[in-house]
C-alpha positions as CSV (number, residue, x, y, z in Angstrom):
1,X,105.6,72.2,107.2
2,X,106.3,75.7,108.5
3,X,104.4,77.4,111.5
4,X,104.4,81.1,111.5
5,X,103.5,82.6,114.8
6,X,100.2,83.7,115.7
7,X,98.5,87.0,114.8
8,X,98.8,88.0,118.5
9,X,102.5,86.7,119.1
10,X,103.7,88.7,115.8
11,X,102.0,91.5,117.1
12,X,103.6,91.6,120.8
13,X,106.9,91.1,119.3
14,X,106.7,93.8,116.7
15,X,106.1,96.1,120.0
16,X,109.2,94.7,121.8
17,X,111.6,95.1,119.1
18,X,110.2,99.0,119.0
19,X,108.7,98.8,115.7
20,X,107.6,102.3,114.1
21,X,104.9,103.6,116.5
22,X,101.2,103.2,115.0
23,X,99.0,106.2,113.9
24,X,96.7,107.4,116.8
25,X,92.8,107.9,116.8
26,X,91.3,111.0,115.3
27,X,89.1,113.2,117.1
28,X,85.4,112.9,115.7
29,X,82.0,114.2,115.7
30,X,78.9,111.6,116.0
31,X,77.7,113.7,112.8
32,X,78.9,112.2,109.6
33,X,81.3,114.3,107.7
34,X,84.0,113.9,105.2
35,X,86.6,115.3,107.5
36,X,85.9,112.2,110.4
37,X,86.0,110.1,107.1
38,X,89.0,110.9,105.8
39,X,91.1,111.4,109.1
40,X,90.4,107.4,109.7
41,X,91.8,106.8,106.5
42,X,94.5,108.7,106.9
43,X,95.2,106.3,109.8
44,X,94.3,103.0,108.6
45,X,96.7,103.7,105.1
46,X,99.5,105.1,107.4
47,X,103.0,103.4,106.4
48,X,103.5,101.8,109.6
49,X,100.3,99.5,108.3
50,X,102.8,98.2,105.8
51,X,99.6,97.6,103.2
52,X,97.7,95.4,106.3
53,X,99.0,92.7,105.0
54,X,96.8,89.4,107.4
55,X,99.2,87.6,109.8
56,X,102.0,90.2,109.6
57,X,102.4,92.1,113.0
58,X,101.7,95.9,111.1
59,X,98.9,94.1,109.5
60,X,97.2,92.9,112.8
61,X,97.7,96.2,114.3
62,X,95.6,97.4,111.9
63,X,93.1,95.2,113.4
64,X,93.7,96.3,116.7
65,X,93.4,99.9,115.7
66,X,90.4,99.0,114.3
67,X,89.1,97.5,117.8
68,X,90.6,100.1,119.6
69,X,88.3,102.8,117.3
70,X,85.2,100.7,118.2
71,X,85.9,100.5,122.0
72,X,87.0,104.4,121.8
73,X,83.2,105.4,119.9
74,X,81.4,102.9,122.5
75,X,81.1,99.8,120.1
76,X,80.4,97.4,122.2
77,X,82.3,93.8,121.6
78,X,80.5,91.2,119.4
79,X,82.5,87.7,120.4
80,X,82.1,86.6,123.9
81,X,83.8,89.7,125.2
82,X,86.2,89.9,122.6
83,X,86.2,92.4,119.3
84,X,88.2,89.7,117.3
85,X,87.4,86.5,115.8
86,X,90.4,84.3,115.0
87,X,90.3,82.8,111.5
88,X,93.1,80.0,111.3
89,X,94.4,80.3,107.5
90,X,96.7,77.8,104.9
91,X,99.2,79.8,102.7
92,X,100.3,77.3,100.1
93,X,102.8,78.2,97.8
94,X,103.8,76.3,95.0
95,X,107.0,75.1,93.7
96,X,107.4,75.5,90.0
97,X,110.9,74.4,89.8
98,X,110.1,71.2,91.8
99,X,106.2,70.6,90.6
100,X,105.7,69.2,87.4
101,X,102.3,69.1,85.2
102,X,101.6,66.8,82.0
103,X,99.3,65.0,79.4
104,X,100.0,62.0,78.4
105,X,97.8,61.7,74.5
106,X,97.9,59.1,72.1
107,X,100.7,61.3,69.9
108,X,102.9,62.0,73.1
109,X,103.0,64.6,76.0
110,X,101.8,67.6,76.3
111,X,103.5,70.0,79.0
112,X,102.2,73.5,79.2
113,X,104.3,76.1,80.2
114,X,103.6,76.8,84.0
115,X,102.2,80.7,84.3
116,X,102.1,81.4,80.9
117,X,99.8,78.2,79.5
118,X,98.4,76.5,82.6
119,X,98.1,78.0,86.2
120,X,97.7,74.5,88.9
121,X,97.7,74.5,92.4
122,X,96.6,72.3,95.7
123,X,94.0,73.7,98.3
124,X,95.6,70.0,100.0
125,X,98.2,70.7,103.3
126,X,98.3,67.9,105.0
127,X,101.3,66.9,102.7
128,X,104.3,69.4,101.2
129,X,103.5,67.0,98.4
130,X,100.1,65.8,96.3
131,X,100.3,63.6,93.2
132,X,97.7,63.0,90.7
133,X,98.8,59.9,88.1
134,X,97.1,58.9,84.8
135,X,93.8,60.4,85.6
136,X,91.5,60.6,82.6
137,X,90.4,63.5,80.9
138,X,86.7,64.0,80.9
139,X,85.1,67.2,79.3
140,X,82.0,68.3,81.1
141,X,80.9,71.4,79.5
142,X,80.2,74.0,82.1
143,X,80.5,71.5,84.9
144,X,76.9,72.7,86.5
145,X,74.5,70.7,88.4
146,X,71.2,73.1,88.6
147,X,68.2,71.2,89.5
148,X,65.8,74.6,89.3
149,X,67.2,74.4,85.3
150,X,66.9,71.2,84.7
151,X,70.6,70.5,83.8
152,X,73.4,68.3,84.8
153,X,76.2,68.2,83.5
154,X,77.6,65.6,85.0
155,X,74.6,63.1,84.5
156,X,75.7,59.6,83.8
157,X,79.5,59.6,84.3
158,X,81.5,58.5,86.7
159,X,84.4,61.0,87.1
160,X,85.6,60.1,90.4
161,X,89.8,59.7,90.4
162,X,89.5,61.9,86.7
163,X,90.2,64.7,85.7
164,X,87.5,66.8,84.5
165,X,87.9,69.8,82.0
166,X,85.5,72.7,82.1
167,X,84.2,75.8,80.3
168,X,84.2,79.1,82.1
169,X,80.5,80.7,82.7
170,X,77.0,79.7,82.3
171,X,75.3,78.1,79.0
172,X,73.9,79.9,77.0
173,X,76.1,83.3,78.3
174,X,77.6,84.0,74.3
175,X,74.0,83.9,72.8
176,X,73.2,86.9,70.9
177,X,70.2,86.9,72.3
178,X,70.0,85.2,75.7
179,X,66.7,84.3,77.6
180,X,66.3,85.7,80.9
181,X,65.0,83.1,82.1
182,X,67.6,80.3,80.9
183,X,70.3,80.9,83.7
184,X,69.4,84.8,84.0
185,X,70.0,85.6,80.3
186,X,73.0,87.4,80.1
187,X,73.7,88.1,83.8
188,X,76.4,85.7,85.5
189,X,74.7,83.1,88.3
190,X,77.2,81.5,90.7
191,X,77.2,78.7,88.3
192,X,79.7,80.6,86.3
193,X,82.0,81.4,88.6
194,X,85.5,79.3,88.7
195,X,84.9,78.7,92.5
196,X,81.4,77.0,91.5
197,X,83.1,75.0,89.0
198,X,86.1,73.8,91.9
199,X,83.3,73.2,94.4
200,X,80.8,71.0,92.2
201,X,83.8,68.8,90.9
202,X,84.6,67.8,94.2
203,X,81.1,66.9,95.2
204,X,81.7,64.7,92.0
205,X,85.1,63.3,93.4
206,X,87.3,64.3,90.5
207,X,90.9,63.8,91.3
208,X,91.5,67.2,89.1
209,X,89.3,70.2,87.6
210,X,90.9,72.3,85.2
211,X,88.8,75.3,83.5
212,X,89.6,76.5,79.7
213,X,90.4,80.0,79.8
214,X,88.4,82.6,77.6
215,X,88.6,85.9,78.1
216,X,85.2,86.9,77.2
217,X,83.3,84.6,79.1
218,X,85.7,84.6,82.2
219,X,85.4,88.7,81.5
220,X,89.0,88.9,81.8
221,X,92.3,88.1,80.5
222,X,95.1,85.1,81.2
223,X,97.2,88.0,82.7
224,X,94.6,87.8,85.7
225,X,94.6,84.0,85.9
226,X,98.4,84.0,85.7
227,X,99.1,87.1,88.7
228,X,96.1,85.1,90.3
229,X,96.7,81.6,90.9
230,X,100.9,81.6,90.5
231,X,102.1,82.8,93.9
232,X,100.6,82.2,97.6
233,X,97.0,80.4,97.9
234,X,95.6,81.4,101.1
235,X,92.6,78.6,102.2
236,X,90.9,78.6,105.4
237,X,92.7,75.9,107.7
238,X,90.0,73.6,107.9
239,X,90.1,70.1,110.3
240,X,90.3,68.0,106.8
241,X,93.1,70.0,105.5
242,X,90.8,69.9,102.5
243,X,90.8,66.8,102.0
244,X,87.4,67.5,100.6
245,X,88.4,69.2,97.5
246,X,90.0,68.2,94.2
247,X,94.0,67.1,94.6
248,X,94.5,69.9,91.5
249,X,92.4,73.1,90.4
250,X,93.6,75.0,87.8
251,X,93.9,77.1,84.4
252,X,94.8,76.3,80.9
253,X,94.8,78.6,77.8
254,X,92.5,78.0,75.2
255,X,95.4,77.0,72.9
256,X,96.3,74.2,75.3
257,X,92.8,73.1,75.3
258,X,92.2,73.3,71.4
259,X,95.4,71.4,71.0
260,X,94.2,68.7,73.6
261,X,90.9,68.4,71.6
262,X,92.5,68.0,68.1
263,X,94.8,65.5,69.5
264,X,92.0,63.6,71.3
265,X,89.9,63.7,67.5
266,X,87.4,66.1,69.3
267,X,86.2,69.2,67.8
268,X,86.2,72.2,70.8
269,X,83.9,74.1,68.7
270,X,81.3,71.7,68.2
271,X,81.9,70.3,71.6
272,X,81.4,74.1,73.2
273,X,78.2,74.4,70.8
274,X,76.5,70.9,72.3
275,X,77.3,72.2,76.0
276,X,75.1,75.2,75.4
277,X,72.3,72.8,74.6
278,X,69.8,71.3,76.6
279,X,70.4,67.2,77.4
280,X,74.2,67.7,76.7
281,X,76.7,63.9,78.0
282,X,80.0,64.5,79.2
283,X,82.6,63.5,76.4
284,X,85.6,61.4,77.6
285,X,88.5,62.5,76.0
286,X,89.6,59.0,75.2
287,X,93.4,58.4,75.4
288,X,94.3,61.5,77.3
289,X,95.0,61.4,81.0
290,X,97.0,64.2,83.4
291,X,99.8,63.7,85.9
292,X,100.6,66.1,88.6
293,X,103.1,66.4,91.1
294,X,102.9,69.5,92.7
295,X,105.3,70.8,95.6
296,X,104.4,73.6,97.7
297,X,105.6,75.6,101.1
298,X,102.9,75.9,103.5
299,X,102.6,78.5,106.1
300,X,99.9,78.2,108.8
301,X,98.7,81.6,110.4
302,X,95.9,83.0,112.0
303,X,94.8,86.5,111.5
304,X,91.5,88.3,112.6
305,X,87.8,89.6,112.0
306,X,86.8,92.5,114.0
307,X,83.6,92.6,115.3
308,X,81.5,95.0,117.2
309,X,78.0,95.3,118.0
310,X,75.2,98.2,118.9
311,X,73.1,96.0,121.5
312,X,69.3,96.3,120.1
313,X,66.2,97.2,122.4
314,X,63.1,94.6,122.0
315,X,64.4,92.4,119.0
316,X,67.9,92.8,120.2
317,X,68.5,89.0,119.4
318,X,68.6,90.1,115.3
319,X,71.1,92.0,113.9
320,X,71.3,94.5,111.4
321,X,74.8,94.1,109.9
322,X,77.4,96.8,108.3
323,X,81.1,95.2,107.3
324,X,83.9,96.3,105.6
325,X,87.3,94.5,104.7
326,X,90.3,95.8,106.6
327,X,93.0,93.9,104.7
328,X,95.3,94.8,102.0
329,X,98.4,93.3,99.8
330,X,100.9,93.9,102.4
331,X,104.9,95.0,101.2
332,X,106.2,93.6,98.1
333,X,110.1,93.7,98.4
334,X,111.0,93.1,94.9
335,X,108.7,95.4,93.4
336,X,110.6,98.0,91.2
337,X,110.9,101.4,92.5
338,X,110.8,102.9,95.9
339,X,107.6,102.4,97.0
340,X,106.9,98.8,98.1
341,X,104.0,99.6,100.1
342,X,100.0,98.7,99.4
343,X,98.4,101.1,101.4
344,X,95.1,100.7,99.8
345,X,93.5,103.8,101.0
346,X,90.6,103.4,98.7
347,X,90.9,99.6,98.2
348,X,89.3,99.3,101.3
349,X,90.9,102.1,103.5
350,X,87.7,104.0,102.6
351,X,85.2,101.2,103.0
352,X,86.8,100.6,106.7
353,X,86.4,104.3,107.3
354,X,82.5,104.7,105.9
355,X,81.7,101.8,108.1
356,X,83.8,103.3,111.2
357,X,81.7,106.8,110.8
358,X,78.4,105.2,110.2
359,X,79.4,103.0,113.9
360,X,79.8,106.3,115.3
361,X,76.9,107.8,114.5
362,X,74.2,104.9,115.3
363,X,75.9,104.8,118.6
364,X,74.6,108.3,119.1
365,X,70.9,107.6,117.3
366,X,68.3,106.5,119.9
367,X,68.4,103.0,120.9
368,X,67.4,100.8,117.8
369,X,64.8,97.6,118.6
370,X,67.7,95.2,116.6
371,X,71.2,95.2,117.4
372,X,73.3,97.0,114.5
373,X,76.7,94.8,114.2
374,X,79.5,95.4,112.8
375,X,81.9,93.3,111.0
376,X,85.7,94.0,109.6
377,X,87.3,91.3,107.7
378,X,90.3,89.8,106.9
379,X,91.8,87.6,103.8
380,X,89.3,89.3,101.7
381,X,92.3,90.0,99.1
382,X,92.9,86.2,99.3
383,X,89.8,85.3,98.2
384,X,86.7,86.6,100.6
385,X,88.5,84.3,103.4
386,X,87.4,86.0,106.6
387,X,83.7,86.5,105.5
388,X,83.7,82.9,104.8
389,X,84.7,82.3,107.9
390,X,82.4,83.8,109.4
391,X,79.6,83.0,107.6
392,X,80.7,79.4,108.6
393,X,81.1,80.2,112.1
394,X,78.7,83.4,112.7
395,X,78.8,85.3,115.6
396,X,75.0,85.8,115.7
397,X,73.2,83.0,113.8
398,X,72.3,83.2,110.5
399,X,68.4,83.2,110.9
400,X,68.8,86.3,113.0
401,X,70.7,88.6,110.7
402,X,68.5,91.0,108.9
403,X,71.0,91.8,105.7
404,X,74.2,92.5,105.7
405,X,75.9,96.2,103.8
406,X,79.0,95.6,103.0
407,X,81.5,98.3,101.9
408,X,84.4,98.1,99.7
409,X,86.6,100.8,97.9
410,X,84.2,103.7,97.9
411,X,85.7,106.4,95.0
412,X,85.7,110.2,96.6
413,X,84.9,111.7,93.4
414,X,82.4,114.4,94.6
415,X,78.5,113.7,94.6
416,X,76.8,111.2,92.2
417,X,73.1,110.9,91.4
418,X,73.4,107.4,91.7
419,X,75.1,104.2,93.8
420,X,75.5,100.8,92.2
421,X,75.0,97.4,93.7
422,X,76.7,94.8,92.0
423,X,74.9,92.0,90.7
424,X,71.6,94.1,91.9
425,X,68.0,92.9,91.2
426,X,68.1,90.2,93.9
427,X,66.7,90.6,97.1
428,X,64.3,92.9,98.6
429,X,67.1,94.5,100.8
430,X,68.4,96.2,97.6
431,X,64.6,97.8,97.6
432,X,64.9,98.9,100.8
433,X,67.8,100.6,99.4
434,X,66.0,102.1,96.4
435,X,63.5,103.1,98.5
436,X,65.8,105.5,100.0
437,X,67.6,106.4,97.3
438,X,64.1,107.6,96.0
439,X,63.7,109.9,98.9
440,X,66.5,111.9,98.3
441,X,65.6,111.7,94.8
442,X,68.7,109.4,93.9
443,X,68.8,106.1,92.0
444,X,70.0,102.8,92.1
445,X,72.2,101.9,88.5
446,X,71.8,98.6,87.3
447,X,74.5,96.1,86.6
448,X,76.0,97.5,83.5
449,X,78.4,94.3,83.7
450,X,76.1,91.4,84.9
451,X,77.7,88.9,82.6
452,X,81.0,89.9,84.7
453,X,79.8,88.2,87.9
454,X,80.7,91.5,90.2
455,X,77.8,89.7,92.5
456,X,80.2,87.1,93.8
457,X,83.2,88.8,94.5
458,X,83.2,90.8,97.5
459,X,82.3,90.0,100.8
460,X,78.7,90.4,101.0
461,X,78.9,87.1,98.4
462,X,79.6,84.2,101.3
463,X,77.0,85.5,103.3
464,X,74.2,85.3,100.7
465,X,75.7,81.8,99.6
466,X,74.3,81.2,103.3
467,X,71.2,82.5,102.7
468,X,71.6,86.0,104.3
469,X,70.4,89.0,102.1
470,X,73.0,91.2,101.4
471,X,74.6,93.9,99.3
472,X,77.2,96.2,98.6
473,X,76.5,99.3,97.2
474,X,79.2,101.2,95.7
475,X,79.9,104.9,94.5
476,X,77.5,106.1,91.5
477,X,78.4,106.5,88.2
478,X,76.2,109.4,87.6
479,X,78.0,112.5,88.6
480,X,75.6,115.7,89.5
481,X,79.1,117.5,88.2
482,X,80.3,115.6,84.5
483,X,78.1,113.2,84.4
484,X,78.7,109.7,83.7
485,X,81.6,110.5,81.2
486,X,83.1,112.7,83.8
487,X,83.0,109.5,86.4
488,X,83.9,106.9,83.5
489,X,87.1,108.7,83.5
490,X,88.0,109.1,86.7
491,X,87.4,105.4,87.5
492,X,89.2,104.6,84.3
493,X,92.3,106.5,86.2
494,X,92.3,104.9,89.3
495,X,91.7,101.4,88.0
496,X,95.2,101.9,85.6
497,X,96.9,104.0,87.8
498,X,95.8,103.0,91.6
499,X,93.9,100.0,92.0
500,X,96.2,97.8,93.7
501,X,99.5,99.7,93.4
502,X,101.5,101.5,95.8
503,X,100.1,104.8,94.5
504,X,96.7,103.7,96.4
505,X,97.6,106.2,98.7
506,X,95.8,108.7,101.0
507,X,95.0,112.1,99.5
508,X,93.9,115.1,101.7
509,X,92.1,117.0,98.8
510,X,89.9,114.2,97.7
511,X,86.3,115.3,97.1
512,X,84.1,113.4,100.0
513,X,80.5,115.3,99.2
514,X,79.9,111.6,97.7
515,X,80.6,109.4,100.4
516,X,79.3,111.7,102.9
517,X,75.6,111.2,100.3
518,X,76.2,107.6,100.7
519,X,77.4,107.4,103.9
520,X,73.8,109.2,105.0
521,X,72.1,106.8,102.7
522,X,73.4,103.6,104.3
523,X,72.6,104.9,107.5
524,X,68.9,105.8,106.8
525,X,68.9,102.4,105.4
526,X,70.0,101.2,108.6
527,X,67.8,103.1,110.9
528,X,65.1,102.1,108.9
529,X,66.2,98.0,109.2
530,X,66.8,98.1,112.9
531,X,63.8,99.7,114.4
532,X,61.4,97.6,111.5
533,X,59.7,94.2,112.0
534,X,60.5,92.9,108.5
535,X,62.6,90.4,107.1
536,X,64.0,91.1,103.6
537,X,64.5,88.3,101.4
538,X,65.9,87.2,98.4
539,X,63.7,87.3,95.2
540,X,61.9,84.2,94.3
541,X,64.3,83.7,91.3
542,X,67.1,84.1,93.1
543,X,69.6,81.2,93.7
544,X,70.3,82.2,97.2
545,X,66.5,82.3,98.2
546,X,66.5,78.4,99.0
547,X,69.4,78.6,101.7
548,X,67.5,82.0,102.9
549,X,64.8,79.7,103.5
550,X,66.1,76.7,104.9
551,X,67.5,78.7,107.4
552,X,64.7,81.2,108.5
553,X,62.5,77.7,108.8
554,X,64.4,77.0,112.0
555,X,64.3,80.6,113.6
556,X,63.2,80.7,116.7
């Protein structure tokens, strides 16, 4: 196993070796302005960042900038005196040459290609090396235990030591006419998500999980799943080495699955149509097993939250929180042409800037009765890591934040009539929200993708797993100036032509009217949260109102 160097020690030694010096910090006003917005991402996207890419030395000097704009505003620090919070991180890479992945059936093997018919890893690191041998193939339909629904997928079989085969989303999610009320109708609940589906088959003790690609259901192609899930895994380092979690996880095409079906004297059609239904048994798929041996590098690192913290008046114990991501994809040697660097000035340069002005200015407001925090995480590109984290190991206990507004990617394309919160309609912080949109006669958009499960991926999504309300509300689609055909088009641009490329890059002419509207918004919202007594919660229908809950039964 190979140990890279701290976060701290990469960071020391980049400065001995006289590395390119690091951009400086930009003058500011406590009003916010597009110029104070754009200057910090002028910074945080700067080269010398190299794409703040976690655990590399330029990418946790981002972080320290980061600090070092907090301390220089008077942001106070939010972990014992420090502005960081060390999250210890696994990079496991696999080894297609020297991993190998097969079914046995009853007429011979089946070996999909690796990348291009089946995508496999290990979250495992306490070995190089993790074998699976002759486990059974079970089909479980969508592989969801939901008591509220009355459904269980996994009700009378034993899969422990198998291997269990899953369908991407929720039943009933391809009805023509879905009932709201059946697992939210058409929108996505976390029991479609792939993580769901890794999570419950371990609680179940399968020795492998490996979900059937669609592309409508999954809402997006095996190009995704294949540039995904075939290169570096980051996990959290946890003390079990995850020893907790399924030896394999993994992708197959829908070929590979058909194919696996026929062979096993199963129709996938029919099968798919009963695991929509009501009282559906897991199938064994009798004579088919799979065998794994899967080799991987591991890397242990540890990169860095930031965290900073307005201290509060009265009810300074609770804490109004703000966050954005600060990480990026790093440099990518082998990438063709001459830029190799990911600055991500929008993906989440942006977000890191809104978040940095709106710190500046409530340190300016009059005391609030709640603390604001502020929260900047890492390994969010990895797979929401560092919010994880710290939703794992808060810095202010759960039952005493308010709601969390996170920030991510914010589009400077000049003033919309509208901001969208992905996955909206939950929780009573999103009315807050609406509330103040009202009053400056904006709106918020509904999920015009809610069968695409934009809810559960960004960083506000491990903290409402733990109960906490929160939200991130993105850039309009309504444009006072076009329209929403005018904004269709240019986010149409960016996501061919920007979203995570090279070209991400910082542009001095962008149009900031927008985020300086939104930026105003999120701080009324704030203002309004931290000098309030009320507690926002999720929705009664929501699936993150039992944790919210549990948790606010024990505040003190």
């Amino acid at each position: 196993m190979r140990i890279v160097r701290s976060a701290s020690a990469l960071f020391a030694a980049a400065l001995l070796m006289g590395a390119a010096p690091y951009p400086g910090h930009p003058a500011t006003t406590p009003d916010i302005n597009g110029a104070d917005i754009l200057a910090r991402d002028k910074a945080i996207s700067d080269d010398a960042f190299e794409g703040r890419g976690p655990g590399t030395a330029a990418g946790e000097a981002s972080a320290q900038w980061i600090a070092d704009e907090l301390k220089r505003i008077g942001v106070k620090p939010a972990n014992k005196g420090s502005y960081f919070q060390t999250v210890p991180t696994a990079v496991i890479a696999l080894d297609g040459a020297k991993s190998s992945f097969s079914f046995a059936t009853k007429q011979g093997a089946v070996t999909p290609a690796y990348a291009d018919a089946v995508a496999y890893w290990t979250a495992h690191f306490a070995s190089n090396t993790v074998d699976v041998k002759d486990a059974p193939l079970v089909f479980v339909g969508y592989g969801v235990v939901a008591p509220e629904y009355g459904w269980n997928d996994y009700a009378g079989v034993d899969v422990k030591g198998k291997t269990v085969v899953i369908l991407i989303n929720d039943p009933g999610n391809e009805d023509a006419n879905p009932d709201p009320k059946f697992f939210k109708g058409k929108a996505m609940t976390y029991y479609g998500r792939w993580t769901y589906k890794f999570e419950e088959a371990a609680r179940q003790g399968a020795a492998a999980a490996i979900i059937i690609h669609e592309t409508g259901p999954a809402a997006y192609g095996w190009n995704v799943v294949k540039t995904s899930n075939t290169g570096n895994k980051s996990w959290l380092a946890t003390k079990n080495k995850n020893a907790d979690r399924a030896k394999i996880e993994g992708w197959m095409s829908l070929d590979t699955a058909k194919e696996l079906f026929t062979r096993a004297g199963l129709d996938f059609a029919k099968l798919k149509e009963a695991a929509n239904k009501k009282g559906f048994k897991a199938v064994p798929m009798e004579g088919e097993t799979l065998s794994v041996h899967a080799v991987s590098n591991i890397s242990l690192l540890k990169t860095r939250n930031v965290v900073g913290v307005i201290p509060g008046g009265k009810a300074a114990k609770d804490v109004v929180m703000f966050s954005a991501h600060w990480d990026h994809l790093g440099i990518k040697p082998n990438l063709p042409g001459p830029d190799k660097i990911y600055n991500g000035a929008i993906d989440n340069g942006m977000g890191v800037s809104m978040v940095l002005e709106l710190a500046e200015k409530f340190v300016h407001d009059p005391k609030p009765q709640r603390s604001i925090g502020f929260a900047f995480w890492t390994l969010e590109e990895q797979g929401l890591l560092g919010s994880a984290y710290f939703a794992e190991h808060p810095v202010w206990p759960l039952n005493h934040i308010v709601g969390v507004i996170n920030q991510d990617a914010g589009s400077p394309q000049g003033r919309t009539r509208d901001m969208d919160v992905s996955g909206g309609g939950q929780s009573e912080l999103e009315d807050e929200l609406a509330k103040v949109m009202k009053a400056e006669n904006r709106y918020i958009l509904p999920d015009p993708e809610p069968e695409k499960g934009h809810a559960y991926r960004s960083d506000h999504f491990p903290l409402a797993k733990a109960g906490v309300p929160a939200i991130t509300p993105g850039t309009g689609s309504d444009l006072v100036v076009g329209g929403k055909e005018a904004s269709k088009k240019l986010r149409d641009d960016y996501v061919a032509h920007r979203y995570h490329q090279p070209s991400d890059e910082f542009n001095p002419n962008w149009d900031m009217t927008g985020l300086v509207e939104d930026t105003e918004v999120l701080h009324a919202l704030g203002t309004d949260l931290a000098n309030s007594a009320a507690w926002p919660n999720w929705h009664a229908d929501s699936e993150f109102r039992a944790p919210r809950d549990k948790v606010m039964a024990g505040k003190k």
